[in-house]
KEMIVO-936671 format. One record per residue (C-alpha): residue number from 1; residue in three letters; chain; x, z, y. Coordinates in pm, 1 decimal. Each point is the difference from the previous one (the first is absolute). Layout:
BEGIN
<node k="NUM" r="ALA" c="A" east="X" up="Z" north="Y"/>
...
//
This chain:
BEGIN
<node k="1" r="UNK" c="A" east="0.0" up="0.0" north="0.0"/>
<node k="2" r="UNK" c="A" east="253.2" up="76.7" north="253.1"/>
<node k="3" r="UNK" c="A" east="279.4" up="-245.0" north="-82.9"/>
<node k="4" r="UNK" c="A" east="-326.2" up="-213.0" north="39.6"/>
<node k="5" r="UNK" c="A" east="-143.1" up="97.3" north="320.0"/>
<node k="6" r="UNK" c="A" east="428.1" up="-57.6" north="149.3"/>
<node k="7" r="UNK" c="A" east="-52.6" up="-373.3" north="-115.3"/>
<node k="8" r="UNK" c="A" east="-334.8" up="-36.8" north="147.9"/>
<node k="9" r="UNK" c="A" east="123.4" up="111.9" north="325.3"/>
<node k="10" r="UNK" c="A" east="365.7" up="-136.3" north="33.6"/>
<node k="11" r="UNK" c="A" east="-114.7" up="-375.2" north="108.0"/>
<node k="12" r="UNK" c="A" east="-72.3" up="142.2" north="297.9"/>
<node k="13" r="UNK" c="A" east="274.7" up="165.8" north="109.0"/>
<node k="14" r="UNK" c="A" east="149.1" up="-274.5" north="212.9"/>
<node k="15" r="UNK" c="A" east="-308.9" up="-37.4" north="199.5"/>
<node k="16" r="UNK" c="A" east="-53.7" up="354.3" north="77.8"/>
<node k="17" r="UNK" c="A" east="326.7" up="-24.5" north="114.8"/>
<node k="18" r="UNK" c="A" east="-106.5" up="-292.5" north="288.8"/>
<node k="19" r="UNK" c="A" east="-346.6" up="151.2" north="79.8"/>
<node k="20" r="UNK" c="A" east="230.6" up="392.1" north="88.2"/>
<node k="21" r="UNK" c="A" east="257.7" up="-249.8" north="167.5"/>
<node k="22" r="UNK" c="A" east="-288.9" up="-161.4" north="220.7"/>
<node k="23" r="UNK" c="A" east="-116.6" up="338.1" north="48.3"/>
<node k="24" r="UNK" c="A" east="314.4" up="191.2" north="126.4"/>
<node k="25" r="UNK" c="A" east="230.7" up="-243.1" north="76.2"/>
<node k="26" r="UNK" c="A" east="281.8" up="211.9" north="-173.6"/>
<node k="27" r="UNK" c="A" east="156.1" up="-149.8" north="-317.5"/>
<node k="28" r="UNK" c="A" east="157.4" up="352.7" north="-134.0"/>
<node k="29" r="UNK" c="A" east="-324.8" up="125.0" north="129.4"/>
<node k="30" r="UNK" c="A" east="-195.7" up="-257.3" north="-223.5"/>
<node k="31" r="UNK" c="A" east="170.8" up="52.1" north="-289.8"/>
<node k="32" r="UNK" c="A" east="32.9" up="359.7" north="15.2"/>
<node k="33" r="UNK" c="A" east="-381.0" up="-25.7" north="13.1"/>
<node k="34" r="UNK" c="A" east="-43.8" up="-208.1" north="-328.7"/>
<node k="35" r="UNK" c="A" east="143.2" up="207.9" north="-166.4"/>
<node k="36" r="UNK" c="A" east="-256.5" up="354.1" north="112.0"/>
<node k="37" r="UNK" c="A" east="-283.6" up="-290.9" north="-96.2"/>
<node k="38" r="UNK" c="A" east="131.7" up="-84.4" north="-341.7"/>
<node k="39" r="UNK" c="A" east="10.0" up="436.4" north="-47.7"/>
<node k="40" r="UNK" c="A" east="-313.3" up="14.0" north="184.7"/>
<node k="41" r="UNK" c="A" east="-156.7" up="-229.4" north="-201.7"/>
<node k="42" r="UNK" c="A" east="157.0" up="118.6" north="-349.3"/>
<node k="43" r="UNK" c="A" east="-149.5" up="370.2" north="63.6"/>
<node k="44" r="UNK" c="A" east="-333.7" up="-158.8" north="104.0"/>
<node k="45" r="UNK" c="A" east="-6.5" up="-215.4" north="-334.2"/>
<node k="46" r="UNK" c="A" east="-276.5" up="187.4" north="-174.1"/>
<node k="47" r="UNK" c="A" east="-219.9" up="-1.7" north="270.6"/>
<node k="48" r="UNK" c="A" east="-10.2" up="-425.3" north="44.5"/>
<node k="49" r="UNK" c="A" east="-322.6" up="-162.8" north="-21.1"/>
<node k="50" r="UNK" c="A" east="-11.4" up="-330.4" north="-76.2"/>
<node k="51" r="UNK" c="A" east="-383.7" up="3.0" north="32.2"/>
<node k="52" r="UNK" c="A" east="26.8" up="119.5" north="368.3"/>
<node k="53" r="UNK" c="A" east="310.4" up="-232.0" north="98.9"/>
<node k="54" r="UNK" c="A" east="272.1" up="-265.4" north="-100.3"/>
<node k="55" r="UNK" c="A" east="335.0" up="147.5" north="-120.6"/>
<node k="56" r="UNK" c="A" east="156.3" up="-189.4" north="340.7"/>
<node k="57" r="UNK" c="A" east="-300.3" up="129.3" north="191.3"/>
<node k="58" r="UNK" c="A" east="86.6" up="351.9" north="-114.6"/>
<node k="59" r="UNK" c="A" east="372.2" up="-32.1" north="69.0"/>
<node k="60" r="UNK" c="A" east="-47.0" up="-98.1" north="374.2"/>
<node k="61" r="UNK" c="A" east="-202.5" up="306.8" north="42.1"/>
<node k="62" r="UNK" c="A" east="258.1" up="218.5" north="-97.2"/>
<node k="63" r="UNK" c="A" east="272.5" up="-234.4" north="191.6"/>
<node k="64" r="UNK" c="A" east="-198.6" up="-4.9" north="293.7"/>
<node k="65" r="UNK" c="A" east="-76.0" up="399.7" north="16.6"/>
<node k="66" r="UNK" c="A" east="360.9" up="45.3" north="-39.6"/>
<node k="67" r="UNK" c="A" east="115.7" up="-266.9" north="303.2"/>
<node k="68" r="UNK" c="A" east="-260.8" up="168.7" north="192.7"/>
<node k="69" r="UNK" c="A" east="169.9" up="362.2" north="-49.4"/>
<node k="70" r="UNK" c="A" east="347.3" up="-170.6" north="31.9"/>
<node k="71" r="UNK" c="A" east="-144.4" up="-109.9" north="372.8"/>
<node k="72" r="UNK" c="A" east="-178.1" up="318.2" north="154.1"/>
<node k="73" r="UNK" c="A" east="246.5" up="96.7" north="283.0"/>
<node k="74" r="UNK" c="A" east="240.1" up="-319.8" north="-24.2"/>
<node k="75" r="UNK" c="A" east="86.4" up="-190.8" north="274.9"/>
<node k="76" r="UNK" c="A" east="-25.1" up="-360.5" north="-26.8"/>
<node k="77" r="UNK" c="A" east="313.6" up="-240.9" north="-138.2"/>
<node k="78" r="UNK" c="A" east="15.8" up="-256.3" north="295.0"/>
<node k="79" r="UNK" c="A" east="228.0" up="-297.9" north="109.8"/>
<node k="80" r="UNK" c="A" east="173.8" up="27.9" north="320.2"/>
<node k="81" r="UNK" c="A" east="-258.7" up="-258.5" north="107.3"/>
<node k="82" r="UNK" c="A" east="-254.5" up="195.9" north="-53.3"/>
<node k="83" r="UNK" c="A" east="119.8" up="287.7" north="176.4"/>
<node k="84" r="UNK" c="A" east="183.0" up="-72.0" north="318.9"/>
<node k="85" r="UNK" c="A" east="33.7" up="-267.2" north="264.4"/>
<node k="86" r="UNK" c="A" east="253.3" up="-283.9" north="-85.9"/>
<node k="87" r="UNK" c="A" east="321.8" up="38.6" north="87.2"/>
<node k="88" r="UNK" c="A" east="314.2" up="-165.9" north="185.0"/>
<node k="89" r="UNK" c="A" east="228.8" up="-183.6" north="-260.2"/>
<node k="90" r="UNK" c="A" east="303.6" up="126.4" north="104.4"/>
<node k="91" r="UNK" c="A" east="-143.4" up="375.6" north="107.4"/>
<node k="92" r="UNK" c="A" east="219.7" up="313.0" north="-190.6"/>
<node k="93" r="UNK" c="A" east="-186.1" up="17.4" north="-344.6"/>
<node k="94" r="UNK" c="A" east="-200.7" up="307.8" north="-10.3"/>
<node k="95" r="UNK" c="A" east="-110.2" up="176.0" north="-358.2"/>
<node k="96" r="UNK" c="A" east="-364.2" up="94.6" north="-31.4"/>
<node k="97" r="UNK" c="A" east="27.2" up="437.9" north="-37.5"/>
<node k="98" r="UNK" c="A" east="-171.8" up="143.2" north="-270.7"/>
<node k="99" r="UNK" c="A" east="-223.4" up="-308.3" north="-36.0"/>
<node k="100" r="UNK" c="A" east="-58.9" up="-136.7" north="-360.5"/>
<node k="101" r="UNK" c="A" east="-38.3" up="-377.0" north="-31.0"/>
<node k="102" r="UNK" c="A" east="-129.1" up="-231.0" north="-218.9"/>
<node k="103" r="UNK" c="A" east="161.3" up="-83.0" north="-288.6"/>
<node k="104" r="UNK" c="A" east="55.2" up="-361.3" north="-146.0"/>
<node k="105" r="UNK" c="A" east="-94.6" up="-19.3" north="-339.3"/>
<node k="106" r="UNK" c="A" east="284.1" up="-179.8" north="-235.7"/>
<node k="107" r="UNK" c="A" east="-208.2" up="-266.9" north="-273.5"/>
<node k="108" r="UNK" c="A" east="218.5" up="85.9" north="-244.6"/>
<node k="109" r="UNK" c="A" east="-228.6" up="329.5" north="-77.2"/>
<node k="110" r="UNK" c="A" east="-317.9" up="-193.8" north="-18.0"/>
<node k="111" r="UNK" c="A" east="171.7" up="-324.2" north="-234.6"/>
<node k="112" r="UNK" c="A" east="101.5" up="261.3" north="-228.6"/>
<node k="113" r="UNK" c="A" east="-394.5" up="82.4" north="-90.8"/>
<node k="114" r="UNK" c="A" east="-198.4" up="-301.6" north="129.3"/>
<node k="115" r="UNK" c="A" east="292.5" up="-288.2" north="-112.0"/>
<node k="116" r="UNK" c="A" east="-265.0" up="-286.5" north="78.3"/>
<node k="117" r="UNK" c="A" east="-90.9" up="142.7" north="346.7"/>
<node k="118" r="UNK" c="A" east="-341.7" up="-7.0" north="-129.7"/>
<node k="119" r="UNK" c="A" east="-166.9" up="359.3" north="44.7"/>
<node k="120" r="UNK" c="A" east="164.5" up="78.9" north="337.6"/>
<node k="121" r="UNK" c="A" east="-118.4" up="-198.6" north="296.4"/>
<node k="122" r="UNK" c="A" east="346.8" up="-19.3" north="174.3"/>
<node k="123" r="UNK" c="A" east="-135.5" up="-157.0" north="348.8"/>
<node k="124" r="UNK" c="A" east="-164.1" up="346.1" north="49.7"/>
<node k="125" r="UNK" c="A" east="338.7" up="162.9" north="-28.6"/>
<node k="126" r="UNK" c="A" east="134.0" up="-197.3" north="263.6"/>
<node k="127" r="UNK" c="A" east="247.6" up="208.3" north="283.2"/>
<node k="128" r="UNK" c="A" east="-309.7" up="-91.9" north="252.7"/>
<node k="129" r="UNK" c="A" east="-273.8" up="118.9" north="-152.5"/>
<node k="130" r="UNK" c="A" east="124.2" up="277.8" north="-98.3"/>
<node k="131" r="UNK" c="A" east="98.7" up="124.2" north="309.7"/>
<node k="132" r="UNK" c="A" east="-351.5" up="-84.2" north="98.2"/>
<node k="133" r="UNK" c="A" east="-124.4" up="218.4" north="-256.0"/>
<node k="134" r="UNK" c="A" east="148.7" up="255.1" north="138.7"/>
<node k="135" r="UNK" c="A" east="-181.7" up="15.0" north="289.2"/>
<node k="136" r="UNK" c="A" east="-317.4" up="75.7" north="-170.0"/>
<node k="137" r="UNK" c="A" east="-93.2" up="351.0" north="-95.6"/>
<node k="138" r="UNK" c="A" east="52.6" up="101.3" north="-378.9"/>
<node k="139" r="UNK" c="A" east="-353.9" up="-101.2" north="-109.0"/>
<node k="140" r="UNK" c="A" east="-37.9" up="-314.8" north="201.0"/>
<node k="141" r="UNK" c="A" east="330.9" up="-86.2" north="-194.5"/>
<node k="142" r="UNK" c="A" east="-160.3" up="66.6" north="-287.9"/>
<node k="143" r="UNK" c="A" east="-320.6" up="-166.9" north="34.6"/>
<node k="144" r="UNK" c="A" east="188.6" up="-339.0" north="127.6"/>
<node k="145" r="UNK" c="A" east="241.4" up="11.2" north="-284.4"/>
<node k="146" r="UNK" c="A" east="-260.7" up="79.3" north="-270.6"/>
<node k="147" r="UNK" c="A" east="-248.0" up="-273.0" north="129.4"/>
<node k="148" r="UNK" c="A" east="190.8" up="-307.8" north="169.0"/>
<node k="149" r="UNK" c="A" east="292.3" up="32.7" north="-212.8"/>
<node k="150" r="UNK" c="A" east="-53.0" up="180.4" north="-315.1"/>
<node k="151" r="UNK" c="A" east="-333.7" up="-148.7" north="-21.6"/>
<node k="152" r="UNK" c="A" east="-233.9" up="291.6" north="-101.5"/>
<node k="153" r="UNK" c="A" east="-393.5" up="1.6" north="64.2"/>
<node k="154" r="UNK" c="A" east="-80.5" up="251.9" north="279.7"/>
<node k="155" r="UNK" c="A" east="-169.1" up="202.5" north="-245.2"/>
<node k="156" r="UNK" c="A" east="306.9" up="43.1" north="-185.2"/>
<node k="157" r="UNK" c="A" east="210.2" up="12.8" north="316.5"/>
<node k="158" r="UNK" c="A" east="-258.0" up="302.4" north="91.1"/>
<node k="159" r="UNK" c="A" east="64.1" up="163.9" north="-357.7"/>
<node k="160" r="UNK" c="A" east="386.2" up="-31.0" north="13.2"/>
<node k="161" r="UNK" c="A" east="-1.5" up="132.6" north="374.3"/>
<node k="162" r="UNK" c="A" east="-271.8" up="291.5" north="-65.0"/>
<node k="163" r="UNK" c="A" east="-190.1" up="-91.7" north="230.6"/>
<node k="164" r="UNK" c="A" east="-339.7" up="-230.9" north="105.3"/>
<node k="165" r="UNK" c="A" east="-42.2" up="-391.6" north="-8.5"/>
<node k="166" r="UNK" c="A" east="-106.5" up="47.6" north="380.4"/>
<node k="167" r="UNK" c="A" east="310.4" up="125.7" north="91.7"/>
<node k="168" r="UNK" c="A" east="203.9" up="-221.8" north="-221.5"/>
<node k="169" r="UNK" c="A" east="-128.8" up="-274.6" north="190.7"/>
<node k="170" r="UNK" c="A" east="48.5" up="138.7" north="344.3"/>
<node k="171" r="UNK" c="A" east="377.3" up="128.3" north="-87.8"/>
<node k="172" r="UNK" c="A" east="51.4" up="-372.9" north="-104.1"/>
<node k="173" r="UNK" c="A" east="-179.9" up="-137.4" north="303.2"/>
<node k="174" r="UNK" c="A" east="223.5" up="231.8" north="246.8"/>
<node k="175" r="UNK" c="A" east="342.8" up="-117.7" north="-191.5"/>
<node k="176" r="UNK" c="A" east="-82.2" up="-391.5" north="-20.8"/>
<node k="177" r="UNK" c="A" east="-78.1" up="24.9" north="380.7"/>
<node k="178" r="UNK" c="A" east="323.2" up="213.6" north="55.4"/>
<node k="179" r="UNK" c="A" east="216.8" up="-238.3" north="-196.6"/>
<node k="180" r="UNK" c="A" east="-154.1" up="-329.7" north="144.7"/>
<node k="181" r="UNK" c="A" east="104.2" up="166.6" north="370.2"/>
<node k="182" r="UNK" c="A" east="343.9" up="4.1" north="-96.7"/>
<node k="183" r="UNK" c="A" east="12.9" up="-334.9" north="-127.0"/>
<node k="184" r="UNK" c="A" east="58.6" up="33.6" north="-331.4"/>
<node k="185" r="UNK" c="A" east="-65.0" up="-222.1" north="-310.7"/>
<node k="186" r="UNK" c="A" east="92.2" up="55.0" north="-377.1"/>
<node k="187" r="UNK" c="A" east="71.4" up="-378.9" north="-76.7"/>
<node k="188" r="UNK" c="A" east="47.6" up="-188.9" north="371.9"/>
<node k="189" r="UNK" c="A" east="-118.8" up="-341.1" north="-33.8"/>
<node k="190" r="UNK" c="A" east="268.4" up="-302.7" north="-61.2"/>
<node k="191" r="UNK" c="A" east="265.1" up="219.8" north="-156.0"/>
<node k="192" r="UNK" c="A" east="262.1" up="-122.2" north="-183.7"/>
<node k="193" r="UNK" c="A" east="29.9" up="32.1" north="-336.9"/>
<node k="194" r="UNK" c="A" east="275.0" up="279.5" north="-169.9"/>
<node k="195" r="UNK" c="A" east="254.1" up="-263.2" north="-44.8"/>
<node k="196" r="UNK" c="A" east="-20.1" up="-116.4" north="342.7"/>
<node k="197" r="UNK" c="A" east="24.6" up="343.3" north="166.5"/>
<node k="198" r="UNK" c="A" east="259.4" up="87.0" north="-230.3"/>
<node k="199" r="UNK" c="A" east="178.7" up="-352.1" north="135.2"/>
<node k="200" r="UNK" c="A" east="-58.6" up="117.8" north="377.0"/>
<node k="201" r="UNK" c="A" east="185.1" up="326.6" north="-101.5"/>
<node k="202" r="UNK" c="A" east="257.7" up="-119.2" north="-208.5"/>
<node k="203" r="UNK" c="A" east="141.6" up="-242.6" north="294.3"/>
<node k="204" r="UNK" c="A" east="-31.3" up="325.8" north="242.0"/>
<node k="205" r="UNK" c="A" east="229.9" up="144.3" north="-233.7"/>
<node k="206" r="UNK" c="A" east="258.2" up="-281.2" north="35.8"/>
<node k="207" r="UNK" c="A" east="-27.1" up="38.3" north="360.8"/>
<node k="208" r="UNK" c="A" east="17.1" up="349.5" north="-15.2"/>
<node k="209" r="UNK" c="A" east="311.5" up="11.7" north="-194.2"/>
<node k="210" r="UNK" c="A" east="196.7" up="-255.7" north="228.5"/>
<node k="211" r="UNK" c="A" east="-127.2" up="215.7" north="281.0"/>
<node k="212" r="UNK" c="A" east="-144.9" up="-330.6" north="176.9"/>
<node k="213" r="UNK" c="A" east="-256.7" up="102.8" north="242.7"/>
<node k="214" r="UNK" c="A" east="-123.6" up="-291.3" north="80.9"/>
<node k="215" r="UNK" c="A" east="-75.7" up="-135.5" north="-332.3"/>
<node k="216" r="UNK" c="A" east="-198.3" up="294.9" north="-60.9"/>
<node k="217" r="UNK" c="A" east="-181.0" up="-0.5" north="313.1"/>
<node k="218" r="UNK" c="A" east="-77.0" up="-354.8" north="-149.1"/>
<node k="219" r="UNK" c="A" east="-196.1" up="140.3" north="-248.8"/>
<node k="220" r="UNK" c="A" east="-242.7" up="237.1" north="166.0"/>
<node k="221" r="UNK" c="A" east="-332.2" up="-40.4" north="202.3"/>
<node k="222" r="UNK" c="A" east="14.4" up="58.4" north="337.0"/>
<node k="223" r="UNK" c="A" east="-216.5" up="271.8" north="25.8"/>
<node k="224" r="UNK" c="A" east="224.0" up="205.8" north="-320.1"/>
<node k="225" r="UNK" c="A" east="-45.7" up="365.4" north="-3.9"/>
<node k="226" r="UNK" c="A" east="281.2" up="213.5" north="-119.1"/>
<node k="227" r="UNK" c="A" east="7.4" up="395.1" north="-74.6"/>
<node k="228" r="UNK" c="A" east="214.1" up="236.7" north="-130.2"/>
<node k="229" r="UNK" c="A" east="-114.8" up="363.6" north="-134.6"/>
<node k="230" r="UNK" c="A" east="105.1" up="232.1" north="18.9"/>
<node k="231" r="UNK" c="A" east="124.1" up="-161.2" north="368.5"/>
<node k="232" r="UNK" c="A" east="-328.7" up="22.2" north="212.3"/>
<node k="233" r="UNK" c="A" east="193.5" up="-333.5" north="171.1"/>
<node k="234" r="UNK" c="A" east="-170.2" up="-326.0" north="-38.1"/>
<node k="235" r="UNK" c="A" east="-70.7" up="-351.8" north="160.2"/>
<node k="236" r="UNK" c="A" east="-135.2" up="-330.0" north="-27.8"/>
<node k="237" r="UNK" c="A" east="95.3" up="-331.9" north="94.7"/>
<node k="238" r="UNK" c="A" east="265.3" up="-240.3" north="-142.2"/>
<node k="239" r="UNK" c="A" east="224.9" up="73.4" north="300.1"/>
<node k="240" r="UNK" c="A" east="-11.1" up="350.2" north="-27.8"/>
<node k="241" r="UNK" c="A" east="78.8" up="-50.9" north="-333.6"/>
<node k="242" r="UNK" c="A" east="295.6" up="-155.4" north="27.6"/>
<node k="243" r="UNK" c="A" east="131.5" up="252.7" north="263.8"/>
<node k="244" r="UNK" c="A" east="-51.5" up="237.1" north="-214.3"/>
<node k="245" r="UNK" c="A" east="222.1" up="-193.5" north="-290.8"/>
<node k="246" r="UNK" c="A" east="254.4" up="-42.0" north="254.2"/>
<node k="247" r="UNK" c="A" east="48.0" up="354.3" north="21.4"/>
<node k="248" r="UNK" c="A" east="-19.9" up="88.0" north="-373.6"/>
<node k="249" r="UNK" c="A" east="269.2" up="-280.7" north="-76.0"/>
<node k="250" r="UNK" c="A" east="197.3" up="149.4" north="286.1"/>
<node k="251" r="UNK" c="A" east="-10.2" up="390.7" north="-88.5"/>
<node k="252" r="UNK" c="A" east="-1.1" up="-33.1" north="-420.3"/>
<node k="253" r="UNK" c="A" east="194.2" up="-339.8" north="-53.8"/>
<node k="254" r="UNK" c="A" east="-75.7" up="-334.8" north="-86.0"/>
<node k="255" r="UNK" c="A" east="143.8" up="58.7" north="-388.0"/>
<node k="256" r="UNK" c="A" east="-331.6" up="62.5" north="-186.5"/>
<node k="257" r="UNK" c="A" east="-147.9" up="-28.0" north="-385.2"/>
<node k="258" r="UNK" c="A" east="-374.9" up="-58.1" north="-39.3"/>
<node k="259" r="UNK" c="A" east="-208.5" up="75.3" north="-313.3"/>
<node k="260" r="UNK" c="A" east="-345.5" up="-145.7" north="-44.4"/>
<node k="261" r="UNK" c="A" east="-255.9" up="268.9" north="-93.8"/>
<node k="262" r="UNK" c="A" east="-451.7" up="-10.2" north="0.2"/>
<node k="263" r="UNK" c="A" east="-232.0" up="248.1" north="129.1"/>
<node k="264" r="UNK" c="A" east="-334.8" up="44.9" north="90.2"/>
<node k="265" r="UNK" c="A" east="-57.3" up="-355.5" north="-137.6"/>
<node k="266" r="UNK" c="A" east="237.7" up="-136.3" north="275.9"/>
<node k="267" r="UNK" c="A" east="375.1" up="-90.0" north="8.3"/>
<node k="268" r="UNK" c="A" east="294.3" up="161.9" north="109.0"/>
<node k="269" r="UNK" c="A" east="362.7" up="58.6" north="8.0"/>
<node k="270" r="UNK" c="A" east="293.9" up="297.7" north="-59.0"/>
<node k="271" r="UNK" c="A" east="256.5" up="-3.0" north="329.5"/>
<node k="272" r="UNK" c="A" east="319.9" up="132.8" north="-163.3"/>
<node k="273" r="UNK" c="A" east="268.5" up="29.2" north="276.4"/>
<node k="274" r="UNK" c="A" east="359.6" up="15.0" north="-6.0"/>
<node k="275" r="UNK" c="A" east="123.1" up="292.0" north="-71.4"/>
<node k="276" r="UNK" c="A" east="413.3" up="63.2" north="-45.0"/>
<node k="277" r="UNK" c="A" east="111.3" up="-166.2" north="-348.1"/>
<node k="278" r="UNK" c="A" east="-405.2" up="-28.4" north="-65.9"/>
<node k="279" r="UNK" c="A" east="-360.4" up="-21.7" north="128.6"/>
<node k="280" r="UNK" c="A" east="-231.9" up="225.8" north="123.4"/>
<node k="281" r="UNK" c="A" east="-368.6" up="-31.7" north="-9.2"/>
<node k="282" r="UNK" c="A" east="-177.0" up="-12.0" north="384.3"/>
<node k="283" r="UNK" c="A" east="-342.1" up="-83.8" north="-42.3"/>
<node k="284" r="UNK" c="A" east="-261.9" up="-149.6" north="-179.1"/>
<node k="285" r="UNK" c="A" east="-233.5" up="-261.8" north="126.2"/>
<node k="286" r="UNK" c="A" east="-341.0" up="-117.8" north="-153.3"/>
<node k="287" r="UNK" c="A" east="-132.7" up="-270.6" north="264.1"/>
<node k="288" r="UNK" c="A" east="-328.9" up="-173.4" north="47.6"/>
<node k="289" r="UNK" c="A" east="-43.8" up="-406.3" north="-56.0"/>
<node k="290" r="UNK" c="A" east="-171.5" up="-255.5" north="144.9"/>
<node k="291" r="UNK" c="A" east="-38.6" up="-379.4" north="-7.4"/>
<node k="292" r="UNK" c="A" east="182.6" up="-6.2" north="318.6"/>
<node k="293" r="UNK" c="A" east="276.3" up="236.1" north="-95.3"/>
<node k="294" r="UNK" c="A" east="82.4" up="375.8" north="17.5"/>
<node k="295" r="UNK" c="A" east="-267.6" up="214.7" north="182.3"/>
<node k="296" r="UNK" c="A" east="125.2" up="357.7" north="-47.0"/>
<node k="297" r="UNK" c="A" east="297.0" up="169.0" north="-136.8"/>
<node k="298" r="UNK" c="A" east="-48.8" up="371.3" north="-110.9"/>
<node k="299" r="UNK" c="A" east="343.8" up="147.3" north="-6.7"/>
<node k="300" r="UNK" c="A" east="81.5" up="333.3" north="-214.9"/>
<node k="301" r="UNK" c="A" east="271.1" up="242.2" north="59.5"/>
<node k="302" r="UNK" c="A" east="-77.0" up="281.3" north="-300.1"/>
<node k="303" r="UNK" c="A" east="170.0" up="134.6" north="-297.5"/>
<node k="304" r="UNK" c="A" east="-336.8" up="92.9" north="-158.5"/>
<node k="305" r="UNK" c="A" east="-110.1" up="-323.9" north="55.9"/>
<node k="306" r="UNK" c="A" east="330.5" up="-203.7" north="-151.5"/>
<node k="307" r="UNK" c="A" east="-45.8" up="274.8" north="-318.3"/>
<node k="308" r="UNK" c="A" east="-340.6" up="-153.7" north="-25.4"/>
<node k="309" r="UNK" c="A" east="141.0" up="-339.4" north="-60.2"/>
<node k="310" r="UNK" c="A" east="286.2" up="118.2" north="-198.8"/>
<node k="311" r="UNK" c="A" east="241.0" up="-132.3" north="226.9"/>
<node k="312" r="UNK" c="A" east="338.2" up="114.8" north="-15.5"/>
<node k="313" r="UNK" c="A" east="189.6" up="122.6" north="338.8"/>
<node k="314" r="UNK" c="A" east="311.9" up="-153.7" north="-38.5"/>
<node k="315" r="UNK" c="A" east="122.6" up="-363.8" north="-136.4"/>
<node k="316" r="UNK" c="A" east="314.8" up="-89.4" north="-82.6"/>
<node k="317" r="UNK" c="A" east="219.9" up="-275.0" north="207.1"/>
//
């Protein structure tokens, strides 16, 4: 019975693990969090009713109760965009204090269980929306998630959230409105396939690693958007972009390795600098595609975050 009821609920691991990432925009968070569920759950076994409720069904409930704990008296997980004004490209870089940010989830946890990309809708784990998400409170999170992405009834939306199909429905009205304000689309229309963003972002890595300004400037839109948590700095515009290139080739070198690496559905890159006899790793960067080129670079600076990829701190020359 119980070596049973571990293989009934083990498929769903990996997509528990996206719904608590959507939900607190933490990836040690999330997974810490799968793992109270899967206890949760296993202590609760005897009292599942299939009668009253689908084994997923039942699962969410427990997920959601415990993302909803996780969140009483947390602050949100913002980008710098969403927070402050925008910034001068070449202005002192100034770190966010005691702010947490939100986290860039790598793919490689979610290939691992879902190897066809099948059960996890990856557009609704892009960097965007889920720093729209996180202006919402808890339960309008939930209720959007749930209905527009995990595509639950609002009747079962109401049983995993405790609550009525009334306020279901208004908790999802309040959240599309809120994310439509700030512009915000799971899937923008005319993107490029995988292979072609990956193509945009491989020949930014060239031009990264030859320190050539111009040819990356080449390759963004003009109205590109880059940040930098846990810097509250950031800016927009392919000028200011460049500037701000100028000044990172000019204060950490121009001798660089680059890595290609997926998250949140989107592509990215490992900036390994040199370092003495070796390299050192500076940042990681998941950026945003479009038909007309790079719109958005999100730029991490964290050692929980490069543990969360696996990524080692030092290459060899």
């Amino acid at each position: 019975m119980d070596e049973g009821f571990e293989r009934l609920i083990e498929p769903f691991r990996t997509e528990l693990l996206a719904y608590c990432y959507r939900m607190l925009g933490s990836v040690h968070d999330a997974e810490d969090l799968v793992q109270e569920i899967y206890l949760r759950a296993w202590r609760a076994r005897e009292r599942y009713d299939a009668a009253r409720a689908s084994l997923r069904t039942w699962l969410y409930r427990i997920a959601t109760n415990a993302c909803l704990t996780a969140l009483e008296g947390r602050g949100r997980r913002p980008m710098p965009s969403g927070l402050v004004a925008e910034s001068d490209p070449l202005a002192p870089l100034v770190r966010g204090e005691n702010l947490a940010w939100l986290q860039p989830l790598p793919d490689s946890l979610l290939d691992a269980g879902d190897p066809a990309g099948t059960v996890i809708e990856r557009s609704s784990l892009r960097l965007a929306f889920a720093a729209a998400l996180q202006h919402l409170s808890a339960r309008q999170r939930g209720a959007l998630i749930l209905r527009d992405v995990l595509g639950f009834s609002a009747a079962e939306a109401a049983e995993i959230l405790g609550t009525t199909t009334v306020s279901v429905n208004s908790s999802l009205q309040q959240a599309r409105t809120r994310v439509k304000e700030a512009g915000v689309r799971r899937e923008p229309p005319g993107e490029p396939s995988a292979a072609e963003q990956r193509a945009w972002v491989d020949r930014y890595m060239k031009a990264f690693a030859h320190a050539d300004v111009e040819g990356i400037k080449r390759l963004l839109t003009d109205d590109v958007v880059m940040e930098m948590p846990p810097m509250i700095n950031w800016f927009a515009g392919r000028d200011n972009y460049g500037l701000f290139m100028e000044w990172v080739f000019g204060a950490a070198g121009t001798d660089w390795l680059m890595e290609p690496v997926t998250a949140n559905g989107q592509p990215g890159l490992v900036a390994y600098r040199r370092a003495g006899d070796g390299y050192a790793i500076h940042t990681l960067q998941i950026f945003t595609v479009t038909a007309g080129g790079i719109s958005r670079n999100s730029v991490f600076q964290d050692a929980e975050i490069f543990a969360s990829f696996g990524l080692p701190t030092e290459l060899d020359g």
